[in-house]
C-alpha positions as CSV (number, residue, x, y, z in Angstrom):
1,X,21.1,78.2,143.1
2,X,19.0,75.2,144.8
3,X,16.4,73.1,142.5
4,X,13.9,71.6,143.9
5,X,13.0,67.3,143.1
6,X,10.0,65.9,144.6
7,X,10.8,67.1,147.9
8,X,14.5,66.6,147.9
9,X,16.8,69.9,147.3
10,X,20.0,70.1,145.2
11,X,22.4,72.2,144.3
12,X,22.5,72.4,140.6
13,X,26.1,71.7,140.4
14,X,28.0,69.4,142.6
15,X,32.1,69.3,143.2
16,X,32.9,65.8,142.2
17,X,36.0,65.7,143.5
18,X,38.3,64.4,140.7
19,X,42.1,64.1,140.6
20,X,44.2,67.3,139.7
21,X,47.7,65.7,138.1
22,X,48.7,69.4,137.1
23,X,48.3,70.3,141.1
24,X,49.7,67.1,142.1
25,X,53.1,67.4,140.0
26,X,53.5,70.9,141.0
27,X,54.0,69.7,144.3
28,X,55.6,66.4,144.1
29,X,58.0,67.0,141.5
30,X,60.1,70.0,143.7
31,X,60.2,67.0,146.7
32,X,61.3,64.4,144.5
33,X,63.8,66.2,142.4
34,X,65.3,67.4,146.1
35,X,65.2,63.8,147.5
36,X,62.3,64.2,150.2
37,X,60.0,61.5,151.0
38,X,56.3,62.3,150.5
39,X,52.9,60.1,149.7
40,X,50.8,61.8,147.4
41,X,47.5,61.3,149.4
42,X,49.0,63.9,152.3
43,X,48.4,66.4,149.3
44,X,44.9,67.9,148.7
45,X,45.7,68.3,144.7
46,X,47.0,65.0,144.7
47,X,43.5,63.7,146.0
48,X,42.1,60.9,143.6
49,X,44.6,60.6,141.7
50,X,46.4,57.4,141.5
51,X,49.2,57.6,144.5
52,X,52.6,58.1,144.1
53,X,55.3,57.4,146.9
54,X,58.3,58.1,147.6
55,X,60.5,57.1,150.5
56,X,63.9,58.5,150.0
57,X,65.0,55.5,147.8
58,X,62.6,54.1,146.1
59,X,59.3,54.8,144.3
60,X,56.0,53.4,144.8
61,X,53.4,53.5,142.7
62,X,49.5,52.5,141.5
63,X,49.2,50.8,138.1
64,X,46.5,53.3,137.2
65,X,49.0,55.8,137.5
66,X,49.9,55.3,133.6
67,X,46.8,56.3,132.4
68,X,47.9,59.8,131.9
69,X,50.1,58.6,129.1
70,X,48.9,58.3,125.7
71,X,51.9,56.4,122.7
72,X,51.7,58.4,119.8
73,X,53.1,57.7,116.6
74,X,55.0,61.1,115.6
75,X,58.3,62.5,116.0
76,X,59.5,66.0,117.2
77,X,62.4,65.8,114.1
78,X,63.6,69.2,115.1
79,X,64.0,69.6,118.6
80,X,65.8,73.1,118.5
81,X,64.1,74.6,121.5
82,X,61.6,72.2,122.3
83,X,63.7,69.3,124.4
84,X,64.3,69.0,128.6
85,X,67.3,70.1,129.7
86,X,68.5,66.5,130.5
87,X,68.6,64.9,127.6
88,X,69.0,62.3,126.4
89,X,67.9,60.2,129.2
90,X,68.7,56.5,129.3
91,X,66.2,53.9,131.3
92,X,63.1,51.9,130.3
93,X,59.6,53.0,130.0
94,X,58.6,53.7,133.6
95,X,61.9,55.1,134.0
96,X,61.4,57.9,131.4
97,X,57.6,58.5,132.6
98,X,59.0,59.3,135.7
99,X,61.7,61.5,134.6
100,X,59.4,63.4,132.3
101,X,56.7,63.3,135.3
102,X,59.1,64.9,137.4
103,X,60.3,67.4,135.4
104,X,57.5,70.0,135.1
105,X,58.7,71.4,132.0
106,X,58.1,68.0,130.3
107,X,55.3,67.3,128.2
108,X,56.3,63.9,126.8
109,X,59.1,62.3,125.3
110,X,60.7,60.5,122.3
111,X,61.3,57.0,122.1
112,X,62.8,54.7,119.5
113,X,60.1,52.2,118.2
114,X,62.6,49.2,118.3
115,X,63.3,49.7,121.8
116,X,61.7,47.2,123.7
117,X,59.9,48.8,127.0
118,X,62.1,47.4,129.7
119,X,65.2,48.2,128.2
120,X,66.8,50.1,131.0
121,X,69.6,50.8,127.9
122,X,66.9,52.9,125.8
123,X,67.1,56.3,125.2
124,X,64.6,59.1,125.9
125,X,63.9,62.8,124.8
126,X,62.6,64.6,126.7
127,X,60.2,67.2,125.2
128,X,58.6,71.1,126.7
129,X,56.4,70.5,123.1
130,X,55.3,68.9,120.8
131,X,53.0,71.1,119.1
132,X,55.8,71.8,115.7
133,X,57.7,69.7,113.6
134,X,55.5,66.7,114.6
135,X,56.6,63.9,111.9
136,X,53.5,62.0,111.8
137,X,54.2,57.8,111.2
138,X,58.0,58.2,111.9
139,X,59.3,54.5,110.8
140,X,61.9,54.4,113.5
141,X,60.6,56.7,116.7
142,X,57.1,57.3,118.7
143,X,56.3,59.5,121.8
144,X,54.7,59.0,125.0
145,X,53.1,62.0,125.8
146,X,51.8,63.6,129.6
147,X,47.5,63.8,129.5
148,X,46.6,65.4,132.4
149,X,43.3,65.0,131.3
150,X,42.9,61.6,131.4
């Protein structure tokens, strides 16, 4: 359907492109858990979204790129069917985004509060949700969790 402005003619809804980061980790996630190189803005999901790299060794990456992660202060207390496989994993912030990024049955993960964020020593949990036993204000852990949203 076309309206019509003074003159000018426009569809009535327009496809801003925007970035898809469900799309996107679909199909970077199999490539980087395998070990192949790829850069994000060869992939039409991945398109607008803040790149992501990966050259066979390391990882490359936009600072935006963390804007899909929201701290929250709760704790999954029983994780009986709700944590990753791999768990727990040790590294420091970036390391468990990535992990959890990667891993497309992640949602978020688990971190001790007292850890400080560059502590490649910390420990994370890995969640596949967070929707039950949520311990709101947990003294001692918070958890990062995946907004593809954002």
């Amino acid at each position: 359907m076309l309206m019509d402005i003074t003159g000018i003619t426009l569809p009535l809804t327009t496809q801003i492109p925007t970035c898809n980061p469900i799309g996107c980790r679909a199909v970077i996630a199999p490539l980087f858990s395998s070990g192949q190189k790829f850069k994000t803005e060869e992939f039409p999901h991945c398109k607008k979204c803040p790149y992501r790299n990966y050259n066979g060794t390391s990882l490359e990456y936009s600072d935006d790129w963390f804007r899909m992660w929201f701290k929250e202060n709760f704790f999954i207390k029983n994780s009986i069917g709700q944590d990753c496989e791999k768990n727990p994993i040790k590294g420091n912030r970036v390391d468990c985004i990535f992990k959890c990024f990667f891993d497309n049955t992640c949602v978020a993960f688990s971190r001790q509060k007292n850890i400080m964020d560059d502590d490649k020593k910390g420990e994370c949990w890995l969640k596949t949700n967070i929707t039950v036993n949520q311990i709101p204000d947990d003294p001692e852990w918070h958890t990062l969790v995946f907004n593809p949203t954002s």
